[in-house]
N, CA, C and O atoms as a GROMACS GRO file, in nm:
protein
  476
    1UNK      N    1  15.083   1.001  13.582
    1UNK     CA    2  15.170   0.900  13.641
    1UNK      C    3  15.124   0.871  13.782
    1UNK      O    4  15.072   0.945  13.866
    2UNK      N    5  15.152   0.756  13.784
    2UNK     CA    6  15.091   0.722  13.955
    2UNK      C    7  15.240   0.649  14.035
    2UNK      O    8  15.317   0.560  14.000
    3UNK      N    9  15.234   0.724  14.138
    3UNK     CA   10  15.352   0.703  14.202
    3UNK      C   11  15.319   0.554  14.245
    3UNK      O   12  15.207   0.521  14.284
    4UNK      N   13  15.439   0.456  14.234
    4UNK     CA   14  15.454   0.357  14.287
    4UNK      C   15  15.594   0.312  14.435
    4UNK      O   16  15.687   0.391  14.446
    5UNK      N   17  15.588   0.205  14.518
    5UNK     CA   18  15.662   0.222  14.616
    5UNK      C   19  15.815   0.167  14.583
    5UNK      O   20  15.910   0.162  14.660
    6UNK      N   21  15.805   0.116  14.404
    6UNK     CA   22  15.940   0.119  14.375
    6UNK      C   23  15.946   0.275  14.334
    6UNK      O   24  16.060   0.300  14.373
    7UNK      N   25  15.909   0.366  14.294
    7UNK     CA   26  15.943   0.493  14.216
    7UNK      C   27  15.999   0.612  14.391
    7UNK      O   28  16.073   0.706  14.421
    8UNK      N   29  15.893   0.512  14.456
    8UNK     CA   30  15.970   0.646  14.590
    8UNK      C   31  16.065   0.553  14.659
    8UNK      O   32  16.100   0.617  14.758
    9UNK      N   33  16.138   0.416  14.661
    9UNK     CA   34  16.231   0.371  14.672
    9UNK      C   35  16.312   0.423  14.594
    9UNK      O   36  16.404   0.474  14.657
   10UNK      N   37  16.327   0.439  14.442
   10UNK     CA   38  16.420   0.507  14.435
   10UNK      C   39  16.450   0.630  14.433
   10UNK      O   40  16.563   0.657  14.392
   11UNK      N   41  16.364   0.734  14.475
   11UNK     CA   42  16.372   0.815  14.491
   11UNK      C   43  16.484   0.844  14.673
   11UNK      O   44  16.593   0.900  14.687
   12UNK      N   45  16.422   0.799  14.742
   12UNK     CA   46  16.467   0.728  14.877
   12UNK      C   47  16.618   0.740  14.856
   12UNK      O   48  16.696   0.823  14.903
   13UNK      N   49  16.648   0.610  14.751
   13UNK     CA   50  16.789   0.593  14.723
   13UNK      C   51  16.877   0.702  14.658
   13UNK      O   52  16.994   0.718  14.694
   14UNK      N   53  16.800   0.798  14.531
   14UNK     CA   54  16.873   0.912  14.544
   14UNK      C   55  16.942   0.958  14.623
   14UNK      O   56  17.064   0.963  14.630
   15UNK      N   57  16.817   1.016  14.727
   15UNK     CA   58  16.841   1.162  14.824
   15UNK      C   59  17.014   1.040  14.881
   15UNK      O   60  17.125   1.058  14.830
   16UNK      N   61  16.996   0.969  14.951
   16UNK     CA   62  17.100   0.910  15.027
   16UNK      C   63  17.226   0.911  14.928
   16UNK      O   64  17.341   0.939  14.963
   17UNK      N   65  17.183   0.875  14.798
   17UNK     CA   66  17.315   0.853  14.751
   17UNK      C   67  17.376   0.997  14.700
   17UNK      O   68  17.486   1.002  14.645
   18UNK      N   69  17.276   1.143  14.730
   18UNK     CA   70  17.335   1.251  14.694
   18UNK      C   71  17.439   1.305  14.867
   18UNK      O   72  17.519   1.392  14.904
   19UNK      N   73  17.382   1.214  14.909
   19UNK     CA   74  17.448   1.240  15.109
   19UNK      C   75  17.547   1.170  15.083
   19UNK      O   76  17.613   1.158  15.186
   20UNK      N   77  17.588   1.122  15.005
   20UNK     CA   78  17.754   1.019  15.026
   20UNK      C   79  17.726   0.946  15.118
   20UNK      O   80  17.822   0.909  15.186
   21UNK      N   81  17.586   0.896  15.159
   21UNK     CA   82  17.568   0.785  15.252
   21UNK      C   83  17.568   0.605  15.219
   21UNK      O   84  17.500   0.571  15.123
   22UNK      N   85  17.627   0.516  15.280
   22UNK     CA   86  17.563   0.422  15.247
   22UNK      C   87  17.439   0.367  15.312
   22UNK      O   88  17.383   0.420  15.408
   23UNK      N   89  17.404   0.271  15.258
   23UNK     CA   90  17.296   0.250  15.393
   23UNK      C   91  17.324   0.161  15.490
   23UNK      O   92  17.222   0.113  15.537
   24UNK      N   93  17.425   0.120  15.539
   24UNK     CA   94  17.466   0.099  15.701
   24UNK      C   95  17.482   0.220  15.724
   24UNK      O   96  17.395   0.242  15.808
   25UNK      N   97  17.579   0.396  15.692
   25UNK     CA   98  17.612   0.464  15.753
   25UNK      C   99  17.452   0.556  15.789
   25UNK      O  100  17.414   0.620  15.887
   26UNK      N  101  17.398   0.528  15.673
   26UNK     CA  102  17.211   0.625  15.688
   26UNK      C  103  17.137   0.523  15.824
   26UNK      O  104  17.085   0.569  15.926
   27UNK      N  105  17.149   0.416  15.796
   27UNK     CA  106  17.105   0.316  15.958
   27UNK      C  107  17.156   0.354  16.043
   27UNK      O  108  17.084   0.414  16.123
   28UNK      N  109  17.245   0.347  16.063
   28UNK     CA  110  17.328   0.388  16.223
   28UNK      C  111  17.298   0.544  16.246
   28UNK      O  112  17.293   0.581  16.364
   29UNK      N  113  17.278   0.632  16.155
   29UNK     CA  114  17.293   0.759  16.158
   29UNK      C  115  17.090   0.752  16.265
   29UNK      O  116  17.058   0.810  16.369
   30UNK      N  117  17.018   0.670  16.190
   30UNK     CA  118  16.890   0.691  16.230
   30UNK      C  119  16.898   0.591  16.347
   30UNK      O  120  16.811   0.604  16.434
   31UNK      N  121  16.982   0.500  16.362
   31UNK     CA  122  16.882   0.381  16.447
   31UNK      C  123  16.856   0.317  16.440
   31UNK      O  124  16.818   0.279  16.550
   32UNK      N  125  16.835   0.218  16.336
   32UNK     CA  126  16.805   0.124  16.267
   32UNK      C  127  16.872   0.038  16.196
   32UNK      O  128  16.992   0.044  16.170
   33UNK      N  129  16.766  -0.075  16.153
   33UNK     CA  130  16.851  -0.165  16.062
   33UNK      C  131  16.842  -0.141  15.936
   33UNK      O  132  16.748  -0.094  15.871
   34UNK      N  133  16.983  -0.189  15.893
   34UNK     CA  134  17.024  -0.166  15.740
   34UNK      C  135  16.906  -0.245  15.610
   34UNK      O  136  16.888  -0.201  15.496
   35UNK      N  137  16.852  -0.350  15.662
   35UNK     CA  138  16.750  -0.419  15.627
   35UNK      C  139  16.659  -0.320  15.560
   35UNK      O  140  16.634  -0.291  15.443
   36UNK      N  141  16.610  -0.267  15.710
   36UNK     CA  142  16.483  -0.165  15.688
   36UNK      C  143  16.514  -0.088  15.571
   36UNK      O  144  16.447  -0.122  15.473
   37UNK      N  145  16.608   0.018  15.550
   37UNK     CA  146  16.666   0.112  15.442
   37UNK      C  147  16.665   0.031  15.306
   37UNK      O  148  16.624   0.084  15.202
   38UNK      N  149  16.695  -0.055  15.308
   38UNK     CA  150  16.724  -0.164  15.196
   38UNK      C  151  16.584  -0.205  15.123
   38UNK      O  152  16.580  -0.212  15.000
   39UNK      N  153  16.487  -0.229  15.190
   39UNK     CA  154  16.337  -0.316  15.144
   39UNK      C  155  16.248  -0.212  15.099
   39UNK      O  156  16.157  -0.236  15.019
   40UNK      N  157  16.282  -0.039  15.171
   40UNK     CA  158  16.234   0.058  15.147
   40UNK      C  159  16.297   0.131  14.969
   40UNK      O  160  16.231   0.174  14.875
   41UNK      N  161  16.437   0.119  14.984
   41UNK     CA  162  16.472   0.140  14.877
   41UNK      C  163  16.442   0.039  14.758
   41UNK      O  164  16.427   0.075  14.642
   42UNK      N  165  16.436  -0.057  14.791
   42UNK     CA  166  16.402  -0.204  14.674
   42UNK      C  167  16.264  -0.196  14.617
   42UNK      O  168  16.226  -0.246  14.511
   43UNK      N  169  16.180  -0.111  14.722
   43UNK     CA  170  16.022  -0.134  14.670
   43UNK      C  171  15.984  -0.232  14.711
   43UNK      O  172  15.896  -0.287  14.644
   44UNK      N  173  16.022  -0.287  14.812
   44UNK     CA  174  15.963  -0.422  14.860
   44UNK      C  175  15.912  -0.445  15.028
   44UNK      O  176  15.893  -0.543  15.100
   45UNK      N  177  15.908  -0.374  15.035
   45UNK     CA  178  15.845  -0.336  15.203
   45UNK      C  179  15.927  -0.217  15.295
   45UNK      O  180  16.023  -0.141  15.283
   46UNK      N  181  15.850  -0.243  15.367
   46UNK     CA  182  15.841  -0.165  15.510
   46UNK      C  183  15.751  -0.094  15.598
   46UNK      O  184  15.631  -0.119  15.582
   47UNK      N  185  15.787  -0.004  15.694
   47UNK     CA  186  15.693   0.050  15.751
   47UNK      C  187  15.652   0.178  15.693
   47UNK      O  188  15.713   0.232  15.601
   48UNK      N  189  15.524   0.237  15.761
   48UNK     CA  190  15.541   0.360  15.737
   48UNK      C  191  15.616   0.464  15.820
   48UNK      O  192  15.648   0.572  15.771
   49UNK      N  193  15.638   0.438  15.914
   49UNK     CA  194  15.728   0.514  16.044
   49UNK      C  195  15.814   0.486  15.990
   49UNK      O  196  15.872   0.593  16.006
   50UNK      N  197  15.917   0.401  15.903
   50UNK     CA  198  16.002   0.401  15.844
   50UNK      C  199  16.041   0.505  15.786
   50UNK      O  200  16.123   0.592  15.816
   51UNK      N  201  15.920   0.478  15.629
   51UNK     CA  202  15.923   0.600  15.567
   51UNK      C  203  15.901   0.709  15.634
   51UNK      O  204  15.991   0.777  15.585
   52UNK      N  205  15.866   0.756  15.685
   52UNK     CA  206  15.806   0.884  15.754
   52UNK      C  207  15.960   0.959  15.880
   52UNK      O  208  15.982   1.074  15.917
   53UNK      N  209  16.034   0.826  15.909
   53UNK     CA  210  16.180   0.875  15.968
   53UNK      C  211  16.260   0.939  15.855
   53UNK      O  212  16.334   1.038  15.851
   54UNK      N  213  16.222   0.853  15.768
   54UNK     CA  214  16.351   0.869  15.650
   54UNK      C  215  16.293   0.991  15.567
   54UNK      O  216  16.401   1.025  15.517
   55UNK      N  217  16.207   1.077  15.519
   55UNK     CA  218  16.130   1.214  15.481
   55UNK      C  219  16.160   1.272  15.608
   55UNK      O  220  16.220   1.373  15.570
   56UNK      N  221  16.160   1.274  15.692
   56UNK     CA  222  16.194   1.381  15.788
   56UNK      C  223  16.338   1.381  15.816
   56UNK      O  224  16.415   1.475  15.838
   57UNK      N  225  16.354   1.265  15.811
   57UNK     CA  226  16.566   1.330  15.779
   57UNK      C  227  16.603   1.429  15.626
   57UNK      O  228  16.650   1.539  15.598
   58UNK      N  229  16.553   1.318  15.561
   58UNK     CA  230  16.575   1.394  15.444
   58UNK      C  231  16.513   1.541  15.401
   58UNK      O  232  16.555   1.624  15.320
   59UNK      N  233  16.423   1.540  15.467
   59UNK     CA  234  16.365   1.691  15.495
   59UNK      C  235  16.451   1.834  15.549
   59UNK      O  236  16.436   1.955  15.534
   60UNK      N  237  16.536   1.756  15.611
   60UNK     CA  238  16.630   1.850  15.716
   60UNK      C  239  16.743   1.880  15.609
   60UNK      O  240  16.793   1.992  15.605
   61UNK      N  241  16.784   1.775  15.516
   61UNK     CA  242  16.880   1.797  15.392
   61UNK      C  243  16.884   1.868  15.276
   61UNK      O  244  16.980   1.918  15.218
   62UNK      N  245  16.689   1.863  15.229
   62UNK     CA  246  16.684   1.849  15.113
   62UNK      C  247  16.577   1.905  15.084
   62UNK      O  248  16.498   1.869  15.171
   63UNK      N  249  16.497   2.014  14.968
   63UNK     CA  250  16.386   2.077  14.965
   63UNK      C  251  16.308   1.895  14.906
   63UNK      O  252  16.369   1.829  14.822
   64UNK      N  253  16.212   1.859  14.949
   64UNK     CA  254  16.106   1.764  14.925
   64UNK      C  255  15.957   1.784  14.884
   64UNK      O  256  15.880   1.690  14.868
   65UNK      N  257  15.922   1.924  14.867
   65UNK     CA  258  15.839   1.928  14.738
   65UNK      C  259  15.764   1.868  14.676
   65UNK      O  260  15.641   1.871  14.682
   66UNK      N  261  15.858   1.781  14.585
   66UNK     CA  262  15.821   1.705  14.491
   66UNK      C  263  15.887   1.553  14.538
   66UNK      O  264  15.962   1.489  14.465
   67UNK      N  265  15.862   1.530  14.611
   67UNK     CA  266  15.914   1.430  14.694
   67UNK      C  267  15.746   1.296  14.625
   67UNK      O  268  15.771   1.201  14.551
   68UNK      N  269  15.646   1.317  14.657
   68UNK     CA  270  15.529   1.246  14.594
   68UNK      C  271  15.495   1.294  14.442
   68UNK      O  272  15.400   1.243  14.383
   69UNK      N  273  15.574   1.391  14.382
   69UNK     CA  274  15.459   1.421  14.264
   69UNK      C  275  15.600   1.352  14.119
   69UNK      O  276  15.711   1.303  14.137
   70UNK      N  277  15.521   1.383  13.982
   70UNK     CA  278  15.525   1.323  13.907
   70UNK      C  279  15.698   1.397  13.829
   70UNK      O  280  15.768   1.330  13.752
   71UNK      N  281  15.729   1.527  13.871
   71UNK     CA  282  15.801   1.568  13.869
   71UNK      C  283  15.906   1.605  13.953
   71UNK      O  284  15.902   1.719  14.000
   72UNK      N  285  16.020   1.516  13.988
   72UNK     CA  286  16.104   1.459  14.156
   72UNK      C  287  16.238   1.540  14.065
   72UNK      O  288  16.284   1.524  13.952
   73UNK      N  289  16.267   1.626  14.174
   73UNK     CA  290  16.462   1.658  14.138
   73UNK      C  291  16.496   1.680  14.307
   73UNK      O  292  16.441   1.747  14.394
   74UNK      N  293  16.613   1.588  14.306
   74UNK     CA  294  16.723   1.623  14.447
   74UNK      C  295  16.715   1.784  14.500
   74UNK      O  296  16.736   1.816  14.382
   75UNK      N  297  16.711   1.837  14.528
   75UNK     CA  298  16.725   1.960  14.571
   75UNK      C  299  16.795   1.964  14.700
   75UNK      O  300  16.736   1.889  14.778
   76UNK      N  301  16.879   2.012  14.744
   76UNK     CA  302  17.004   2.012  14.866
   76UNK      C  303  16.960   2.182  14.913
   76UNK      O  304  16.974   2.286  14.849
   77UNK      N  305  16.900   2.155  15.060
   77UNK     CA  306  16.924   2.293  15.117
   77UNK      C  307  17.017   2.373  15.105
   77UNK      O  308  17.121   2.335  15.051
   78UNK      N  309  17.006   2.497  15.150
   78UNK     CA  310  17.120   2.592  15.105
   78UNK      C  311  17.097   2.682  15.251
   78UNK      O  312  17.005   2.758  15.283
   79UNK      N  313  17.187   2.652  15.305
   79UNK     CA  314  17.169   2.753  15.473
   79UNK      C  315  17.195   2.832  15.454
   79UNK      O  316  17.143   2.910  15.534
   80UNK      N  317  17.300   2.917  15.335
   80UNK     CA  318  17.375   3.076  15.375
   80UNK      C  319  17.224   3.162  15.266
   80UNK      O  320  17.197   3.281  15.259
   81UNK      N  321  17.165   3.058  15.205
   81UNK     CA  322  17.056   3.151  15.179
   81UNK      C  323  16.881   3.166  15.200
   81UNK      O  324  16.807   3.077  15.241
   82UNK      N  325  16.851   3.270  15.169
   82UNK     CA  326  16.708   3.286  15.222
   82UNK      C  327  16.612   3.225  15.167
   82UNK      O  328  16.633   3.208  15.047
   83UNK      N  329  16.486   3.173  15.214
   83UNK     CA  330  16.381   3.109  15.127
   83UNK      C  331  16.363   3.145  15.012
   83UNK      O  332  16.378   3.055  14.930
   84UNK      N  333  16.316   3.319  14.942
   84UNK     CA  334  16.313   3.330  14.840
   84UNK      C  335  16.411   3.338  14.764
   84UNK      O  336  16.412   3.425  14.677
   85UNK      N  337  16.488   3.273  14.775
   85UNK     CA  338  16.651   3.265  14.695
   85UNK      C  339  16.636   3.192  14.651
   85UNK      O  340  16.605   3.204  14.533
   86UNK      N  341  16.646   3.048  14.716
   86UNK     CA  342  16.645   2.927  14.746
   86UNK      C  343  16.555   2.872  14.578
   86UNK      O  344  16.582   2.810  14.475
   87UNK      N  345  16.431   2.949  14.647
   87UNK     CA  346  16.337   2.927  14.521
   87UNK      C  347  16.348   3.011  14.383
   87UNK      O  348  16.322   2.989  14.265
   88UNK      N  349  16.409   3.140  14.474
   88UNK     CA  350  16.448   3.158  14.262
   88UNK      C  351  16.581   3.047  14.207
   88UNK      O  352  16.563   2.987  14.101
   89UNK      N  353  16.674   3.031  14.262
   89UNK     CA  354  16.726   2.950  14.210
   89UNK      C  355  16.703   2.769  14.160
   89UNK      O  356  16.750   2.690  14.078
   90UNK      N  357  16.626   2.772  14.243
   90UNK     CA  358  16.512   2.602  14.182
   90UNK      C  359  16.440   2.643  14.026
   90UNK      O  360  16.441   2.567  13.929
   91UNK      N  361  16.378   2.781  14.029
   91UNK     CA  362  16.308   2.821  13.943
   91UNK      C  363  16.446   2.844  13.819
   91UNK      O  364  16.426   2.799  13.706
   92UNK      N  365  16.566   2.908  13.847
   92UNK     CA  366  16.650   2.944  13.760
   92UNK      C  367  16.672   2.772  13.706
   92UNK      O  368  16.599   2.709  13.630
   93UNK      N  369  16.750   2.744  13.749
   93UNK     CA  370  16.744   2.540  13.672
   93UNK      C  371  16.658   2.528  13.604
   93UNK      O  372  16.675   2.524  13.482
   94UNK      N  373  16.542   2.520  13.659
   94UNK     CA  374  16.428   2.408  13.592
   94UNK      C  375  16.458   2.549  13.421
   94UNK      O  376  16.485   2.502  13.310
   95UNK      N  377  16.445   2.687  13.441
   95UNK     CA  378  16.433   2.749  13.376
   95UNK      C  379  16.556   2.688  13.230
   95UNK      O  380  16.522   2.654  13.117
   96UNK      N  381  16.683   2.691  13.282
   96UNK     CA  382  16.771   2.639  13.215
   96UNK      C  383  16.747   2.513  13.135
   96UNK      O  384  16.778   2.510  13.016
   97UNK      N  385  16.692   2.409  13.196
   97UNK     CA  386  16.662   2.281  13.167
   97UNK      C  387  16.569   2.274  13.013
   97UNK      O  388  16.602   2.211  12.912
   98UNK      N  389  16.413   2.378  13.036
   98UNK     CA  390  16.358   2.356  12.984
   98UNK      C  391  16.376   2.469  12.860
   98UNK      O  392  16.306   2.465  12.759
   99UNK      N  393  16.470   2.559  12.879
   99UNK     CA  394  16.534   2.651  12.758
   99UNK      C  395  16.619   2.558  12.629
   99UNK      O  396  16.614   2.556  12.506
  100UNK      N  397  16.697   2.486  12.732
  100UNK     CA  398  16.796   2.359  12.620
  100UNK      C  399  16.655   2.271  12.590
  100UNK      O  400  16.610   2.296  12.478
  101UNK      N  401  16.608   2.212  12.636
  101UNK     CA  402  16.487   2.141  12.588
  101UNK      C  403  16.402   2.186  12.474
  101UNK      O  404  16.343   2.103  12.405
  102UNK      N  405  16.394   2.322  12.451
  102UNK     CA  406  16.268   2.377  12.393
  102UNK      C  407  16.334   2.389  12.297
  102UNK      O  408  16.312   2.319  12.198
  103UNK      N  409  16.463   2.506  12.299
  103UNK     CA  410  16.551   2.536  12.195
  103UNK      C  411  16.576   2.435  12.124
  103UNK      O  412  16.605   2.464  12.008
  104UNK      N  413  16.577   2.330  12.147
  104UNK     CA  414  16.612   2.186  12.019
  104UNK      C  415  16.466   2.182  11.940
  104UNK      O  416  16.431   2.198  11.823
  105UNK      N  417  16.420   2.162  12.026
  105UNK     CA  418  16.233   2.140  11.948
  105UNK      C  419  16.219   2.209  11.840
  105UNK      O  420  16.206   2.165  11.726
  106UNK      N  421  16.225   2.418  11.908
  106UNK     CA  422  16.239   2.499  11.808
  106UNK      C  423  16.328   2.485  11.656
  106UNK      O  424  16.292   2.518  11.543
  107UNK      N  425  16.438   2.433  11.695
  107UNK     CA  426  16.580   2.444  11.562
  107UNK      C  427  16.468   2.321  11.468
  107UNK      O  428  16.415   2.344  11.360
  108UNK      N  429  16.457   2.207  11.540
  108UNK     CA  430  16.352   2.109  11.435
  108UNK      C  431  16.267   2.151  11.359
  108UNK      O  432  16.256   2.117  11.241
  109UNK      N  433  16.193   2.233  11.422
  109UNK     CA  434  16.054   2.328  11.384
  109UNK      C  435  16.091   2.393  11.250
  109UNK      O  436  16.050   2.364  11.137
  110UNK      N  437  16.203   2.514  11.298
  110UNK     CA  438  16.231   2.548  11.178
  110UNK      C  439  16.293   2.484  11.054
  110UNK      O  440  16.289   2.516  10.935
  111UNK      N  441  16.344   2.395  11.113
  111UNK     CA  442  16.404   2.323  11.008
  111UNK      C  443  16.329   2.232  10.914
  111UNK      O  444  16.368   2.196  10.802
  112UNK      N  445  16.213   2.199  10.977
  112UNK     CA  446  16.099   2.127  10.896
  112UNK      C  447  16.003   2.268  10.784
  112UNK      O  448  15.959   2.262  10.669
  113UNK      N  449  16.003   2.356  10.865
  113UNK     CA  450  15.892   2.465  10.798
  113UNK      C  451  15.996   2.488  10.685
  113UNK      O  452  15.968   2.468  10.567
  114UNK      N  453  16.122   2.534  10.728
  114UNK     CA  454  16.207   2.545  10.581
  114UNK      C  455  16.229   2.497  10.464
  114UNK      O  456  16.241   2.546  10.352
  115UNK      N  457  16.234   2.312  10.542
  115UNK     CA  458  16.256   2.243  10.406
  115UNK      C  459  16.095   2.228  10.362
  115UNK      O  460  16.071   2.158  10.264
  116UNK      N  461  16.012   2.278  10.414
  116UNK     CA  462  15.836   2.263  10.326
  116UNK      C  463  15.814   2.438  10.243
  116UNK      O  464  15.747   2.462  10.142
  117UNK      N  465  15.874   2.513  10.306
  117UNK     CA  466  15.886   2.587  10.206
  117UNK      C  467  15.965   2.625  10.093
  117UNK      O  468  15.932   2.727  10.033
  118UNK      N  469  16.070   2.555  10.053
  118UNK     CA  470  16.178   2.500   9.945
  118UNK      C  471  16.140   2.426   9.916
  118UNK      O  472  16.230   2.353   9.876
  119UNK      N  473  15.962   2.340   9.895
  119UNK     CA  474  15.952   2.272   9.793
  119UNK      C  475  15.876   2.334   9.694
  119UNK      O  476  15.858   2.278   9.586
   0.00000   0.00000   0.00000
């Protein structure tokens, strides 16, 4: 997958909309115009000092990681805990995620090998 500047617009628009922000209150909060936030989230322009304000706020909120890569989840800092916490519990999710994911695959699996061996 190749990241495009609508895919990190909306990514953009996530993180904010996991802040209960709108974007007049994310503008005023930075400085700026509501415009700017808006053309960035749309995929339709801006700066890069733009972007580069708005990753470093959101940086201060939010683990960003995967902020450029092909695999993006919100992640919300956690102050009362320690880095390697932080990350076993990112690791515990994704772990969860891809257990319900697999476990369906598997039940199919068997359920195909079964009905080919009952013929």
């Amino acid at each position: 997958m190749n990241l495009t500047i609508t895919d990190l617009g909306e990514r953009l628009q996530m993180l904010r909309k996991a802040m209960e922000l709108s974007q007049k209150e994310l503008a005023a909060t930075l400085e700026v115009q509501q415009n700017q936030i808006s053309r960035l989230e749309n995929g339709i322009g801006g700066t890069l000092e733009m972007l580069l304000q708005l990753v470093n706020y959101y940086g201060e909120h939010f683990h960003l990681h995967s902020m450029f890569s092909e695999e993006f989840e919100v992640i919300k800092k956690s102050e009362n805990l320690s880095q390697p916490l932080v990350y076993n519990s990112i690791a515990v999710e994704r772990l969860k995620l891809l257990k319900t994911e697999f476990s369906d695959q598997i039940t199919d699996i068997i359920s195909i090998i079964e009905k080919e061996g009952s013929c």
